[in-house]
C-alpha positions as a Markdown table, in Angstrom:
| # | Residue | x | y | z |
|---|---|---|---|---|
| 1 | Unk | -5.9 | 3.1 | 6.9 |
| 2 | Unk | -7.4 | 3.7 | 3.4 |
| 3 | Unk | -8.0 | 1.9 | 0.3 |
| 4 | Unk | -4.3 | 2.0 | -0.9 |
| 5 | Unk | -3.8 | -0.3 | 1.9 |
| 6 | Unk | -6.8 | -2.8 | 1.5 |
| 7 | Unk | -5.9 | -3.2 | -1.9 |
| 8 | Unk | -2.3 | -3.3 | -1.7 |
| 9 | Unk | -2.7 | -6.2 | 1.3 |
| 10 | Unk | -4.7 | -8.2 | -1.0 |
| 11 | Unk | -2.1 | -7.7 | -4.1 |
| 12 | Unk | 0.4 | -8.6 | -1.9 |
| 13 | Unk | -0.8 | -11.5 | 0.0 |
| 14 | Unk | -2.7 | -12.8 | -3.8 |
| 15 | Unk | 1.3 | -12.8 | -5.3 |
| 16 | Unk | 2.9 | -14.5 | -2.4 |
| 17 | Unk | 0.3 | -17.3 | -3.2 |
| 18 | Unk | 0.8 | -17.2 | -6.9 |
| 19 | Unk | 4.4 | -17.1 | -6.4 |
| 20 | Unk | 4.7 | -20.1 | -4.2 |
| 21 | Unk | 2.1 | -22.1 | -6.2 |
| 22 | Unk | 4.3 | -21.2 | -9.4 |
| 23 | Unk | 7.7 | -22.3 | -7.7 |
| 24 | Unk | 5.7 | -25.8 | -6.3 |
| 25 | Unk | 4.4 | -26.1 | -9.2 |
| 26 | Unk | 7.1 | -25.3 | -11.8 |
| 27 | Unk | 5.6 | -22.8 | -13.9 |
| 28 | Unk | 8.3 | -19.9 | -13.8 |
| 29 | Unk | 5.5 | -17.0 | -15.8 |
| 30 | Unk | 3.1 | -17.9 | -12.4 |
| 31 | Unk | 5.9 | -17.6 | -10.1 |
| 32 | Unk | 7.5 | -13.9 | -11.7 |
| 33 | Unk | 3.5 | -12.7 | -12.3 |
| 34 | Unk | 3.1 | -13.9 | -8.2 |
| 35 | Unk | 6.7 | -11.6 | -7.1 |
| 36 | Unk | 5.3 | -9.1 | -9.5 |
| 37 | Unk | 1.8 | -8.9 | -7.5 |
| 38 | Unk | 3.5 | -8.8 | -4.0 |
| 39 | Unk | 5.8 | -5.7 | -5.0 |
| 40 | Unk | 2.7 | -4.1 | -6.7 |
| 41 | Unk | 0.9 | -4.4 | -3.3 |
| 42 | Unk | 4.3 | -3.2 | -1.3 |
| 43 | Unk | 4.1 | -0.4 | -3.6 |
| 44 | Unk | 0.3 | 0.6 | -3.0 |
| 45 | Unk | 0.5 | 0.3 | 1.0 |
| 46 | Unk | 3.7 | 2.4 | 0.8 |
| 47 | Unk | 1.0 | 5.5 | -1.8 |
| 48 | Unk | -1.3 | 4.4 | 1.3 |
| 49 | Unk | 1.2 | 5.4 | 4.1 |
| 50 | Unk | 2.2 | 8.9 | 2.2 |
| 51 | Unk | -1.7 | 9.6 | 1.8 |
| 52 | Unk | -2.2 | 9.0 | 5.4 |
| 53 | Unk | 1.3 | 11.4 | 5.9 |
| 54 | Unk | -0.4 | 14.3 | 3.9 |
| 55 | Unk | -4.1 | 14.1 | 5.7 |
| 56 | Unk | -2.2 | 14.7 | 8.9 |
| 57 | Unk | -0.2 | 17.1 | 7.9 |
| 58 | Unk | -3.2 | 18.6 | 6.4 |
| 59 | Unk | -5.0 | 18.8 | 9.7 |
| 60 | Unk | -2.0 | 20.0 | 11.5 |
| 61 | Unk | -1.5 | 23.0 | 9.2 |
| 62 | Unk | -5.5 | 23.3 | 10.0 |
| 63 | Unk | -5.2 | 23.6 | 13.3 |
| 64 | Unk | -2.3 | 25.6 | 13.7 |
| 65 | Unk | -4.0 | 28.0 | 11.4 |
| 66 | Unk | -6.9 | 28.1 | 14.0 |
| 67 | Unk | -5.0 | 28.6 | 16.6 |
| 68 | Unk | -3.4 | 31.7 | 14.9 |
| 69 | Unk | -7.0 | 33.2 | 13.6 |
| 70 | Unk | -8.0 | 32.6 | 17.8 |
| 71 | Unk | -5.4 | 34.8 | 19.0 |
């Protein structure tokens, strides 16, 4: 986990709220801003997920290059 995820959790969980609130409420800008939010946040976890992807390749490539320099 990194901060693309925190932050994207809290987008998305701040523009479910907004968007129901806009939908209860009526106010059609709050409920597109609140859907708008959510997918930003989607969006961050998913830049969260392929940094996590890199790191471990990272290492991997690390450790196979060890294991190569050992022999």
């Amino acid at each position: 986990m990194n901060k693309d995820h925190i932050k994207g959790a809290t987008n998305e969980v701040t523009g479910e709220i907004k968007e129901r609130v806009g939908r209860m409420t009526g106010d059609k800008s709050l409920e597109v801003k609140g859907h708008a939010r959510e997918l930003k946040g989607k969006l961050q976890q998913r830049v969260g997920d392929a940094k996590d992807d890199i790191r471990e390749e990272r290492e991997l490539d690390r450790e196979i290059d060890k294991k190569d320099l050992d022999r």
